[in-house]
C-alpha positions as MATLAB code, in Angstrom:
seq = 'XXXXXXXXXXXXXXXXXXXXXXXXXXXXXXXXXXXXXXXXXXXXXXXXXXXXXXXXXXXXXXXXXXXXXXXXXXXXXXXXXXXXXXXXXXXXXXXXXXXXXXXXXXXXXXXXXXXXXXXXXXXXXXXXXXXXXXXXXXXXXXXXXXXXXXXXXXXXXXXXXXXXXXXXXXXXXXXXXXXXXXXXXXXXXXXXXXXXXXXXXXXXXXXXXXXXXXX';
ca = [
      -6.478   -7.627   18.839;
      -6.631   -3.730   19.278;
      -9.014   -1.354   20.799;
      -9.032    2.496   19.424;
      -6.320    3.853   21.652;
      -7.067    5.294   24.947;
      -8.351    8.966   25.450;
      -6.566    9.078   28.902;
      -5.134   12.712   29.400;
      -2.590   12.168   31.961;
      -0.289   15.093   32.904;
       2.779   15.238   34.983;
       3.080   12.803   37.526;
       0.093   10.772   36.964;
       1.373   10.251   33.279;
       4.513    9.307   35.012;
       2.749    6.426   37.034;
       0.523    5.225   34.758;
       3.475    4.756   32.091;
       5.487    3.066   35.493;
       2.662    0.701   35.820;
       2.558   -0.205   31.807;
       6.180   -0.693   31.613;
       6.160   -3.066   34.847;
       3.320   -4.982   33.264;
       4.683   -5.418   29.924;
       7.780   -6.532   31.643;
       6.075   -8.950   33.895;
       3.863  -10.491   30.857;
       7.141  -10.811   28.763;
       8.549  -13.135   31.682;
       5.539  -15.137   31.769;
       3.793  -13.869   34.670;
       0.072  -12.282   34.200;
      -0.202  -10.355   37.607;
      -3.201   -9.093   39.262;
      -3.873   -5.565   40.048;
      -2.183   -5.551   43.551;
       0.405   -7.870   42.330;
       1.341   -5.258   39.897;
       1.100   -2.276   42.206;
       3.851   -4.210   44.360;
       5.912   -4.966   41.540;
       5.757   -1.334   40.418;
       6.416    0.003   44.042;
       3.192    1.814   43.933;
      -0.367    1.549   47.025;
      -3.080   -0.948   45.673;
      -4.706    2.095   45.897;
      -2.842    3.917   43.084;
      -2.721    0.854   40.845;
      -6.911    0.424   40.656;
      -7.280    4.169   40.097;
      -5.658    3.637   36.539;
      -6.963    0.087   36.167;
     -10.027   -0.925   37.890;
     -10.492   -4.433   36.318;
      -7.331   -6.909   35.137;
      -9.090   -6.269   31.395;
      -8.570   -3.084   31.794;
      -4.918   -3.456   31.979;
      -4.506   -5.446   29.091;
      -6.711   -3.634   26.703;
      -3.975   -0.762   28.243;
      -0.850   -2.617   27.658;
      -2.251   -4.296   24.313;
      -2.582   -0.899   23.046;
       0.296    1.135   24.163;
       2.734   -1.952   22.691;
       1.028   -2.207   19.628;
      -0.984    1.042   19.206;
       1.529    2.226   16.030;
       0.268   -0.661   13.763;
      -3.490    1.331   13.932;
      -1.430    4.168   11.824;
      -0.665    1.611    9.062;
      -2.006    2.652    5.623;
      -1.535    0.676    2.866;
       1.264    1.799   -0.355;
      -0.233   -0.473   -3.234;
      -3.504   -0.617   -4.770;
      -3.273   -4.535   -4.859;
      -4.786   -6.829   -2.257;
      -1.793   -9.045   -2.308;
       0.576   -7.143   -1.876;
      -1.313   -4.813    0.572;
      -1.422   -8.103    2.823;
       2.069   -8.701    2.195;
       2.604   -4.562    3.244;
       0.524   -5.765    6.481;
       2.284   -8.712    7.853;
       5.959   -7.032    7.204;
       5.139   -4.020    9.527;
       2.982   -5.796   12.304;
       4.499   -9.225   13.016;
       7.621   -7.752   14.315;
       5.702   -5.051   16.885;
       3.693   -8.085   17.507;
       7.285  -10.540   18.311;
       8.738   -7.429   20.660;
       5.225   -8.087   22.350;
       4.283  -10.946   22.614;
       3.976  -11.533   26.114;
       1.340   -8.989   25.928;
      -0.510  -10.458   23.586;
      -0.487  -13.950   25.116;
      -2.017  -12.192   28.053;
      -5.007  -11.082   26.364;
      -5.632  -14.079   25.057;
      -5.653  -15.600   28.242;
      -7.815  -13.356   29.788;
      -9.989  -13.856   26.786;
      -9.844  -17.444   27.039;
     -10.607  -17.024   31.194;
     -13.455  -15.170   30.412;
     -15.013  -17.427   27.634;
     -15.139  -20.116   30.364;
     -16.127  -17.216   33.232;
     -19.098  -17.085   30.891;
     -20.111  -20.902   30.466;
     -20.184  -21.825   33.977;
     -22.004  -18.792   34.824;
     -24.827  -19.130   32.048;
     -27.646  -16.780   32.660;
     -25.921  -15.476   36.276;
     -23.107  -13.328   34.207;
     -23.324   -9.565   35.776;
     -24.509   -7.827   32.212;
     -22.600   -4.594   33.544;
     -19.474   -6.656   34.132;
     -16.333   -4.677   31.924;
     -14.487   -7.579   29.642;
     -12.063   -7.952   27.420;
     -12.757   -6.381   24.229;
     -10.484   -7.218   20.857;
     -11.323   -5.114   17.965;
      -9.954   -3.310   15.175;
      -8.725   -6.545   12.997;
     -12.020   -6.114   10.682;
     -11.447   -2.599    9.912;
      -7.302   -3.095    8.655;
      -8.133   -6.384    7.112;
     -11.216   -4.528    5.073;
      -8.965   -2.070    3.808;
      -6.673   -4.447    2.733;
      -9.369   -5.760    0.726;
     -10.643   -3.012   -0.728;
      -8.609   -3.431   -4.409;
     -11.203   -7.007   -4.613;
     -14.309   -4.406   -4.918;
     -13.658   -3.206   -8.448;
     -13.605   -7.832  -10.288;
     -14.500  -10.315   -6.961;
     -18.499  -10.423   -5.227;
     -19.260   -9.052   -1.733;
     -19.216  -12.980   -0.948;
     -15.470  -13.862   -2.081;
     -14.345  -10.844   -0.313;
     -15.967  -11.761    2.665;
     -14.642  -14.984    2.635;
     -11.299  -13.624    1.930;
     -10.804  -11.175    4.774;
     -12.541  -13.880    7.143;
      -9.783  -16.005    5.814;
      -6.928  -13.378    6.791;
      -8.615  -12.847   10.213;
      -7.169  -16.265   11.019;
      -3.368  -15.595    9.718;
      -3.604  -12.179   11.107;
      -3.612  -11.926   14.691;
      -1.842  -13.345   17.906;
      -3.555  -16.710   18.017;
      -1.471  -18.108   14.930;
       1.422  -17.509   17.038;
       0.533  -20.097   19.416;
       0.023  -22.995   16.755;
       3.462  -22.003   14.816;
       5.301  -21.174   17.704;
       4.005  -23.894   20.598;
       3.217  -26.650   18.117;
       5.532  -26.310   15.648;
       8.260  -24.698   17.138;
       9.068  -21.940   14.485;
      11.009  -18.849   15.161;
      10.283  -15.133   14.224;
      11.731  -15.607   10.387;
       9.752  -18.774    9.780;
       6.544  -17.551   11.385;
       6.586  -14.892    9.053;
       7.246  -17.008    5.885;
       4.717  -19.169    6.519;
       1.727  -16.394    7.390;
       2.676  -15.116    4.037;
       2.942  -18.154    2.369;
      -1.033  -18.505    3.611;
      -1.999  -15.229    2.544;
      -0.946  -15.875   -1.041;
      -3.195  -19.279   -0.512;
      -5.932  -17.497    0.373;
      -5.880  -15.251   -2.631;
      -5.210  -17.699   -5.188;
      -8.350  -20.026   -3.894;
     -10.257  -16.408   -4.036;
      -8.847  -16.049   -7.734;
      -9.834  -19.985   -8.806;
     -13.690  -19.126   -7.278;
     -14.262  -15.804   -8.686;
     -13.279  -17.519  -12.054;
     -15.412  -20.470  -11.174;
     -18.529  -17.809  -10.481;
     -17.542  -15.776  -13.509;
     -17.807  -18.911  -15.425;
     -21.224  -19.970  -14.078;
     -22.740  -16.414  -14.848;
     -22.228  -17.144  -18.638;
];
């Protein structure tokens, strides 16, 4: 979902444009419109020119935009020392960045989803140099929200328990609460956190299941 943030330096008036150009796509993506490059440079009132400097490829813009809007939830650090409620800690202060931007995040997965099938009708003929869509970061937050299962559950529950909370946490269960089931903000939330207790109690009932086959 994230990418470390940026190490752009921008100064002045080329911090200036390049915030322009974020702002106008973030606007764009929240009206349902994923613009190209030159598209954007229009919107923005900026040359073609300008626009590819600071984004050379369309993924390059939304690892960008996908960062700047929800860059602040890489600075979450857990208050409890207990995996449920360290999940619980988790959904509370990203789901809401992730509702103020979600038109962001439906763009990366659409360029994701563009590229997946960029990549099966090309087979072997895919430029290995080509720059794509990268999402990252979800294994390292969800690892350290399951770092209070080290001490009583096996490497093998805990795997299967942050691979669990990959799927609740992230912008793809938003399309399957949201489009299918037509759930607002409040009840999205309930119900991601409603899973996450799930997923820890089916943890619980098989680490007592393997605690009981060891004896």
């Amino acid at each position: 979902m994230l990418q470390d943030k940026p190490t752009h330096n921008y100064t002045g008036t080329r911090k200036r444009t390049y915030h322009l150009l974020i702002g106008t796509a973030m606007a764009m993506f929240e009206q349902g419109v994923m613009p190209s490059i030159s598209e954007l440079a229009t919107e923005a009132g900026v040359s073609r020119a300008t626009a590819y400097r600071y984004f050379p490829t369309q993924s390059d813009l939304i690892t960008a935009t996908v960062n700047e809007s929800l860059g602040p939830i890489l600075t979450w650090r857990p208050k409890s020392d207990k995996t449920e409620e360290r999940i619980s800690e988790l959904i509370n202060y990203s789901y809401p960045r992730m509702f103020e931007h979600e038109g962001a995040l439906r763009a990366a997965l659409q360029v994701s989803l563009q590229q997946w099938a960029e990549t099966r009708s090309q087979h072997n003929n895919e430029d290995p140099k080509a720059k794509r869509f990268q999402r990252g970061n979800r294994k390292k937050i969800l690892s350290m929200v399951a770092e209070p299962m080290e001490s009583e559950f096996s490497s093998d529950i805990i795997d299967k328990t942050i691979k669990a909370f990959s799927v609740i946490y992230g912008s793809e269960i938003l399309l399957v609460l949201k489009d299918i089931w037509k759930m607002d903000n409040a009840q999205v939330m309930a119900m991601i956190q409603w899973m996450a207790k799930a997923i820890l109690n089916q943890s619980i009932i098989d680490n007592q299941k393997s605690e009981k086959t060891e004896e």
